[in-house]
TORFIKOL-506540 format. One record per residue (C-alpha): z, x, y. Coordinates in pm, whole numbers, plus 50000, padded with zeros to 5 digits. Each point is the difference from the previous one (the first is absolute). Layout:
N
+-------+-------+-------+
:    c3 :    c1 :    c2 :
+-------+-------+-------+
:     Z :     X :     Y :
...
+-------+-------+-------+
% end
This chain:
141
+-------+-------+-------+
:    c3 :    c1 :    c2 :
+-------+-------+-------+
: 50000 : 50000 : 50000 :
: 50118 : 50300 : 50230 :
: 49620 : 50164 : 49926 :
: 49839 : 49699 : 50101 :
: 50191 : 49941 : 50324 :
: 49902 : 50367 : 50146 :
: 49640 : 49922 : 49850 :
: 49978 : 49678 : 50191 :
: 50152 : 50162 : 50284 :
: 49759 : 50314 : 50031 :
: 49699 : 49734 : 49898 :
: 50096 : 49831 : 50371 :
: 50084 : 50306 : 50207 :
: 49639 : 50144 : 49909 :
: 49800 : 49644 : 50037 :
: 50211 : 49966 : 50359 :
: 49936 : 50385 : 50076 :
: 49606 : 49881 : 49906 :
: 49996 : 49731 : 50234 :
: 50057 : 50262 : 50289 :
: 49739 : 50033 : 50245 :
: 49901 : 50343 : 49888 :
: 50268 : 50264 : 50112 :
: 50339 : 49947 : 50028 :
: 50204 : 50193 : 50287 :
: 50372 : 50033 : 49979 :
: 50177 : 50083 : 50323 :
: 50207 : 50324 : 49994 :
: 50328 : 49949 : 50105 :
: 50104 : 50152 : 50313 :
: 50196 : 50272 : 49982 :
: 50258 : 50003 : 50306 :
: 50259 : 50266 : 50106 :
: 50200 : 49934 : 50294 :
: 50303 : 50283 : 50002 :
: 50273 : 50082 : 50221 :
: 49979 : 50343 : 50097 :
: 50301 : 50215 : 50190 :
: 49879 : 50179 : 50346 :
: 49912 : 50353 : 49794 :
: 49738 : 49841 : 49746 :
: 49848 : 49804 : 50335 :
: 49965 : 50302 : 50167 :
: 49818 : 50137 : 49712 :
: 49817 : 49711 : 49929 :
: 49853 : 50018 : 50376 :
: 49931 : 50326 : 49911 :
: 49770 : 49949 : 49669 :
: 49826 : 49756 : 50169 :
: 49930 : 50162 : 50317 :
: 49656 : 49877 : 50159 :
: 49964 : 49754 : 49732 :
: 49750 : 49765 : 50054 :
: 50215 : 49789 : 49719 :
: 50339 : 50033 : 50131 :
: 50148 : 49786 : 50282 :
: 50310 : 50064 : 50226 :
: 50137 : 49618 : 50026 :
: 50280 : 49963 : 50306 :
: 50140 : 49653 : 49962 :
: 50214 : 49968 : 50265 :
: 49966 : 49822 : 50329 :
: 49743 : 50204 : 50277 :
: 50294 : 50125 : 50239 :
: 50161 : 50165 : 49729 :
: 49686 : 50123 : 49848 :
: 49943 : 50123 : 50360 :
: 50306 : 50188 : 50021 :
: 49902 : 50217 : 49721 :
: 49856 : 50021 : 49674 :
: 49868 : 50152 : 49665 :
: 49667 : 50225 : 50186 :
: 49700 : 49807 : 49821 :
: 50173 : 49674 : 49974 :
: 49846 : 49624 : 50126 :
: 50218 : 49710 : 50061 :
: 50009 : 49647 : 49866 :
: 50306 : 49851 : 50101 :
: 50211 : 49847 : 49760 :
: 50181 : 49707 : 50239 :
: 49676 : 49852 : 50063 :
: 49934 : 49621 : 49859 :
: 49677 : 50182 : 49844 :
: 50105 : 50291 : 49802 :
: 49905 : 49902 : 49699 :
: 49649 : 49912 : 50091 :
: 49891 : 50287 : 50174 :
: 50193 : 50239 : 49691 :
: 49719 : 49780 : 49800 :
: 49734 : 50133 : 50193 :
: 50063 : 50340 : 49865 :
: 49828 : 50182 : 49791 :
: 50231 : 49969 : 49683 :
: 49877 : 50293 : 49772 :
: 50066 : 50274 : 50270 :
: 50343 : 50145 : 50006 :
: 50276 : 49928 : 50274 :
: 50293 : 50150 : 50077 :
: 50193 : 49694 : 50167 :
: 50307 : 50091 : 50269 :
: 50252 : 49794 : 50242 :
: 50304 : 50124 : 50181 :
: 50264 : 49998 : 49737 :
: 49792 : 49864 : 49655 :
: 50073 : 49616 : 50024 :
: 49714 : 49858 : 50116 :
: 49788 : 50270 : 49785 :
: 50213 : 49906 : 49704 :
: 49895 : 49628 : 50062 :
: 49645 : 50064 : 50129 :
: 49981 : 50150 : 49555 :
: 50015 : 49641 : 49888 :
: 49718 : 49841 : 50207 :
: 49776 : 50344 : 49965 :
: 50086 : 49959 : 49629 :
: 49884 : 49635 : 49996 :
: 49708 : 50102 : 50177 :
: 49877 : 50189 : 49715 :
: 50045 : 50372 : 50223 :
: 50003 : 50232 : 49704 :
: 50127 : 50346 : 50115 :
: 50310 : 49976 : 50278 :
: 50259 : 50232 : 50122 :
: 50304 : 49851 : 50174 :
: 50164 : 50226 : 50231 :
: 50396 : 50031 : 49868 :
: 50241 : 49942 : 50303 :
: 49696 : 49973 : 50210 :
: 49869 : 50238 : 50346 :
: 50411 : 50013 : 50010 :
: 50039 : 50214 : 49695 :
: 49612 : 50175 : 50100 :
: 50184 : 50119 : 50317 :
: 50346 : 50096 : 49854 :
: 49849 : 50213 : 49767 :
: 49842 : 50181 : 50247 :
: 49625 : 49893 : 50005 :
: 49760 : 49982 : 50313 :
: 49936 : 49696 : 50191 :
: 49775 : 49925 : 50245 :
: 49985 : 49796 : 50326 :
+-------+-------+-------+
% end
């Protein structure tokens, strides 16, 4: 009985594979990695990917404080504004981003909705421009 159940079962997998339209494409999953890196493996990171067309410097805090200094290389897309979200989805998603605030809160939230997004390769600034600073690393105006 068991023979004739996987016999009757392979008999309808191959007539429905048959009934295809030719080739059949199975999506890839994406593969994501979104990681919380300390203010030494950022630095480094920056570093590796020096001049990088791939590789984008994401400020997410408001424009005065971006204005009052920053990550050199970094754009801003402010994080308080009603639509975050939408321009984040306007991004290219398979280009890496290394993603900073002031202390890491609103870059440790901004992880969820890039995740949703479908971003696939993020770097969240630990302890934000705060810890970038204290551990000695140049800003500019």
């Amino acid at each position: 009985m068991r023979t004739r159940i996987i016999a009757v079962t392979l008999s309808a997998a191959v007539l429905l594979g048959a009934c295809g339209s030719g080739t059949a494409t199975v999506d890839a999953p994406v593969t994501q990695s979104i990681e919380l890196i300390n203010a030494g493996e950022a630095n480094q990171l920056l570093a590796d990917n020096s001049g990088s067309a791939d590789f984008v410097i994401l400020d997410i805090r408001t424009p005065d404080e971006f204005n009052s200094g920053r990550i050199a290389g970094s754009v801003n897309l402010d994080f308080y504004e009603s639509d975050f979200a939408s321009e984040l989805d306007k991004l290219d998603k398979d280009m890496t981003y290394f993603v900073y605030c002031n202390s890491g809160n609103r870059s440790g939230s901004a992880m969820g909705t890039m995740r949703d997004l479908g971003f696939t390769d993020v770097y969240d600034l630990d302890g934000g421009i705060q810890a970038w600073y204290s551990s000695g690393f140049d800003i500019t105006q």
